[in-house]
C-alpha positions as CSV (number, residue, x, y, z in Angstrom):
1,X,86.5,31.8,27.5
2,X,84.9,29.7,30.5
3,X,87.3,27.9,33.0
4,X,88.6,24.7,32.0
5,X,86.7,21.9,33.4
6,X,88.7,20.0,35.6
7,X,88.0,16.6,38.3
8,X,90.9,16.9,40.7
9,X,89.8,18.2,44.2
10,X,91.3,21.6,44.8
11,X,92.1,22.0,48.6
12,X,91.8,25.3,49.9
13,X,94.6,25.1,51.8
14,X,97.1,25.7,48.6
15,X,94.6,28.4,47.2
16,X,94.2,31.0,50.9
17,X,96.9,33.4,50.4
18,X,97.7,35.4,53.9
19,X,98.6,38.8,53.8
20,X,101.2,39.8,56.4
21,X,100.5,43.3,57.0
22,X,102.0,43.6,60.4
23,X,104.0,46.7,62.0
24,X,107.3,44.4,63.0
25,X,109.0,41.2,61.5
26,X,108.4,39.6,65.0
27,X,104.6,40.0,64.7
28,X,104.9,38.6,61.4
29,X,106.9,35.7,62.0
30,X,104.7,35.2,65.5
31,X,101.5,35.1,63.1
32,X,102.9,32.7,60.8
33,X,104.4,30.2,63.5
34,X,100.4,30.6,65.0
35,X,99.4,29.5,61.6
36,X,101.6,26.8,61.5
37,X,100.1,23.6,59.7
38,X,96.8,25.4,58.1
39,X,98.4,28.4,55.8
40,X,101.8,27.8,53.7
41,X,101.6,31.0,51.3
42,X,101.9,34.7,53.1
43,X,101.9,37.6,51.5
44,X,104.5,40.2,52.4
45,X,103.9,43.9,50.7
46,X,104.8,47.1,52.0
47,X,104.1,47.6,55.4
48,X,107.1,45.1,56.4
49,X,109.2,46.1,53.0
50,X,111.4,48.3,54.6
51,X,112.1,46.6,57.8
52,X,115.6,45.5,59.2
53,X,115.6,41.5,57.7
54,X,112.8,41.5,55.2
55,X,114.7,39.3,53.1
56,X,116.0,37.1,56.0
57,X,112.4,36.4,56.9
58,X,111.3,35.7,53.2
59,X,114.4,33.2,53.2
60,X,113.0,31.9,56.6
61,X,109.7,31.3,55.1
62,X,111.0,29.6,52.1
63,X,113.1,27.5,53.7
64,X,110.4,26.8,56.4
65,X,108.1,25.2,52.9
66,X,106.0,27.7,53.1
67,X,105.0,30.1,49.5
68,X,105.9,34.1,49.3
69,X,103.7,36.4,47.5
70,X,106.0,39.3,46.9
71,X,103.1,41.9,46.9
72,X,105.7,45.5,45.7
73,X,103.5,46.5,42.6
74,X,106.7,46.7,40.7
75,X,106.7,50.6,38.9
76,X,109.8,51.4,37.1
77,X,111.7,51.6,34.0
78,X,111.8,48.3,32.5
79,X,115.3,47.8,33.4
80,X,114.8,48.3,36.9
81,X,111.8,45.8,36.8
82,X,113.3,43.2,35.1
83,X,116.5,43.4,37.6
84,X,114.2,43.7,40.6
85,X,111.8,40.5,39.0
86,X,115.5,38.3,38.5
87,X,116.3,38.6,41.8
88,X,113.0,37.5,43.2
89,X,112.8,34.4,41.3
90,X,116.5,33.8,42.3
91,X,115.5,34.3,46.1
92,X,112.6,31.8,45.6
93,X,109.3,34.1,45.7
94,X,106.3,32.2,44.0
95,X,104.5,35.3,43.0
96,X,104.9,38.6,42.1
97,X,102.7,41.5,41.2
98,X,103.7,44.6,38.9
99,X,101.3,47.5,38.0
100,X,101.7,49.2,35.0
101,X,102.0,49.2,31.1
102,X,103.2,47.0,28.5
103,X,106.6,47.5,28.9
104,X,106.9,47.0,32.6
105,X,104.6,43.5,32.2
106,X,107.3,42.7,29.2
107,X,110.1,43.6,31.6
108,X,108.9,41.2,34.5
109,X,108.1,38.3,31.9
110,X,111.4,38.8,30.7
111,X,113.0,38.7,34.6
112,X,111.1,35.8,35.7
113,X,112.6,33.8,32.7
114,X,112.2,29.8,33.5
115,X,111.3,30.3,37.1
116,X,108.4,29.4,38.5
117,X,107.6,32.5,39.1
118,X,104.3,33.4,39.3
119,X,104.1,37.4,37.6
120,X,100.5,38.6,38.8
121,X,99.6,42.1,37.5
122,X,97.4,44.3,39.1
123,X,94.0,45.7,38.0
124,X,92.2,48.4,40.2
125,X,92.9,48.2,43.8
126,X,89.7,47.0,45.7
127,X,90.1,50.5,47.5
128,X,88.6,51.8,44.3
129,X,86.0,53.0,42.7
130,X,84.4,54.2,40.0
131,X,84.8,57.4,41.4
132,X,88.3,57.3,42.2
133,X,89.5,55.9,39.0
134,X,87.8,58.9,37.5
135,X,89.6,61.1,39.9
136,X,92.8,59.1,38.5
137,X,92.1,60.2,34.3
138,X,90.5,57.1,33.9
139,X,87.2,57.2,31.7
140,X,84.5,54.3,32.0
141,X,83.7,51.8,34.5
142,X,86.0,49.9,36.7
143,X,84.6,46.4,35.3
144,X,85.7,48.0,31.9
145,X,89.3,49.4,33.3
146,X,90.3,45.9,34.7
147,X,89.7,44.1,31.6
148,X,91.6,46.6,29.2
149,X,94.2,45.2,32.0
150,X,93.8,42.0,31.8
151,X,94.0,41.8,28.0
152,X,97.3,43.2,28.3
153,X,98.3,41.2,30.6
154,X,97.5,38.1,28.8
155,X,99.0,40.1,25.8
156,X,102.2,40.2,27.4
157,X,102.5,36.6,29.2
158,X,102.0,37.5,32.4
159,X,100.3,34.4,34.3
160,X,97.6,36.0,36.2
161,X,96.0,39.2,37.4
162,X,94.9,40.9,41.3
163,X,91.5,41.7,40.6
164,X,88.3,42.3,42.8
165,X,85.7,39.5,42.9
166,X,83.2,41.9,41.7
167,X,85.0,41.8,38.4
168,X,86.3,38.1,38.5
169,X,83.0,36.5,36.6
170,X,83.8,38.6,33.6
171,X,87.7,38.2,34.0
172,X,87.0,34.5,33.9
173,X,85.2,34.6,30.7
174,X,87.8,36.5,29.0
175,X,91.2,34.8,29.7
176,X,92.3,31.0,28.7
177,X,91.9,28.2,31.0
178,X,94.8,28.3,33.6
179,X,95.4,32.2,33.6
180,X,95.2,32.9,37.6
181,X,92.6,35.4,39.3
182,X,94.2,36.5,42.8
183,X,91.3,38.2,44.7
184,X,91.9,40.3,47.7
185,X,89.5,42.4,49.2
186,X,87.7,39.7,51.0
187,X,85.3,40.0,53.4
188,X,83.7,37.0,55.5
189,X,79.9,37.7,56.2
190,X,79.3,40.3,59.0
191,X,82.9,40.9,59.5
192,X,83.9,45.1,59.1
193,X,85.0,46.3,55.3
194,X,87.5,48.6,56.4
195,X,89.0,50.6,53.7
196,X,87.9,48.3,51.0
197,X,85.0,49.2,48.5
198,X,84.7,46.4,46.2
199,X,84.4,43.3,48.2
200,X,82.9,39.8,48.2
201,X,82.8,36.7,50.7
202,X,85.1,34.1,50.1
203,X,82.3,31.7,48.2
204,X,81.3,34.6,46.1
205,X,84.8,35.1,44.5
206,X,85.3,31.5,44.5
207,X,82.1,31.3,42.3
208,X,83.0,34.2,40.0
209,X,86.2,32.1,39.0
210,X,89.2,33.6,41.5
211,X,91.7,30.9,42.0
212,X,93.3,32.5,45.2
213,X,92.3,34.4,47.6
214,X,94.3,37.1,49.7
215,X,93.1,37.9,53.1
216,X,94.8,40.1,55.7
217,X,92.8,42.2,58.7
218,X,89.7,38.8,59.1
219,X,92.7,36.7,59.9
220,X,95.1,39.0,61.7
221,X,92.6,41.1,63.3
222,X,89.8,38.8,63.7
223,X,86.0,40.1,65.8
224,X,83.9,37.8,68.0
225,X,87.1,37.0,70.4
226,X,88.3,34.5,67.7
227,X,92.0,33.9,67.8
228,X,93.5,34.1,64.0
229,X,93.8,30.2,63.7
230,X,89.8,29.9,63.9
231,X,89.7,32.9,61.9
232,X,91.5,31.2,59.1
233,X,89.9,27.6,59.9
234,X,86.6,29.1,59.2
235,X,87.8,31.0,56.1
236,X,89.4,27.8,54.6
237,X,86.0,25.5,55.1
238,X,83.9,28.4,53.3
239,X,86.3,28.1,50.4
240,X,86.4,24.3,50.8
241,X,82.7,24.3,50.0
242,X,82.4,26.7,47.5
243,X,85.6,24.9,45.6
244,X,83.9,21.9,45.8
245,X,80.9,23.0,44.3
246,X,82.5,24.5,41.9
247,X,84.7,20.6,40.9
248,X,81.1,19.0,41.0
249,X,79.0,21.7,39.1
């Protein structure tokens, strides 16, 4: 099913998704204050998940109008997940991303209940490949992995899935208008892959149909002497552009 068709301007600023994966709190709230203005929605996953305040800073960042991605992969008994999932929406997280089966999708539906919760579940990690998901038990092809995924995640009301841009085209075609694509593994031209395998620029996901994009090391780390505030003004113009000729298409 093709994306709806829609003549409201997307801005690019609601759709860039920064991934805070920094080795302290201070660094993280430092990178967000230097973004101040250009990014509102950060991403907070493991590397910071564990540290002394995590949920102080996610209640500063709320509080400060910015939008939490809550990047945990949820993996439990259903219980646990829908616990875990009822206290994120009560905390104020805008998404949330689970990896699993039916039951764990069903549990995080069920925890999110009339939140605005976003509940994103995840595909194949863009550190994968064909290879590695073979390693994993998995027979087939990644493209045909990630859409057994996303039918059950549509199956089970999730609103969206984390899927590579190499597979967002044929994501796209197969959900209904409104289900979100959150893309990570994103690589600006001639900037270094790092342990990603399955990536794509910003204008190539945006074509394929992603609706957000998640970037962490281009903006954080950033090559060419660029400081992370021209890393990200650079990445938001690309996806201005493509967005835009996507509206006028």
């Amino acid at each position: 099913m093709a994306a709806s068709v829609t003549n409201k301007r997307i801005d690019a600023q609601d759709r860039l998704i920064v991934a805070l994966d920094l080795e302290t709190l201070a660094e993280a709230k430092s990178m967000v204050e230097s973004l101040d203005g250009l990014v509102y929605t950060f991403k907070i996953g493991l590397t910071l998940q564990l540290a002394e305040g995590a949920e102080g800073f996610i209640r500063w960042l709320i509080k400060n109008r910015n939008k939490v991605f809550l990047d945990y992969k949820y993996f439990d008994i259903p219980q646990t997940i829908e616990t875990a999932v009822r206290r994120a929406a009560e905390l104020g997280v805008s998404f949330l991303t689970v990896h699993g089966n039916r039951g764990i999708n069903e549990a995080a539906v069920r925890g999110r209940g009339q939140s605005d919760l976003k509940i994103l579940s995840v595909t194949v990690l863009t550190s994968l490949d064909e290879p590695d998901i073979r390693a994993l038990g998995f027979q087939g092809s990644v493209e045909e992995l990630v859409l057994r995924r996303v039918r059950m995640a549509v199956e089970t009301g999730c609103d969206g899935v984390i899927t590579s841009g190499q597979e967002a085209a044929a994501v796209r075609q197969a959900v209904h208008p409104g289900f979100l694509i959150v893309t990570p593994g994103i690589r600006p031209d001639g900037t270094s892959i790092d342990d990603q395998k399955r990536i794509v620029t910003p204008s190539q996901a945006i074509a394929s149909g992603a609706d957000y994009l998640v970037l962490g090391r281009p903006i954080l780390t950033p090559k060419d002497g660029k400081d992370p505030l021209t890393a990200a003004a650079e990445i938001l113009k690309e996806m201005q552009t493509a967005f835009d000729r996507q509206n006028n298409a």
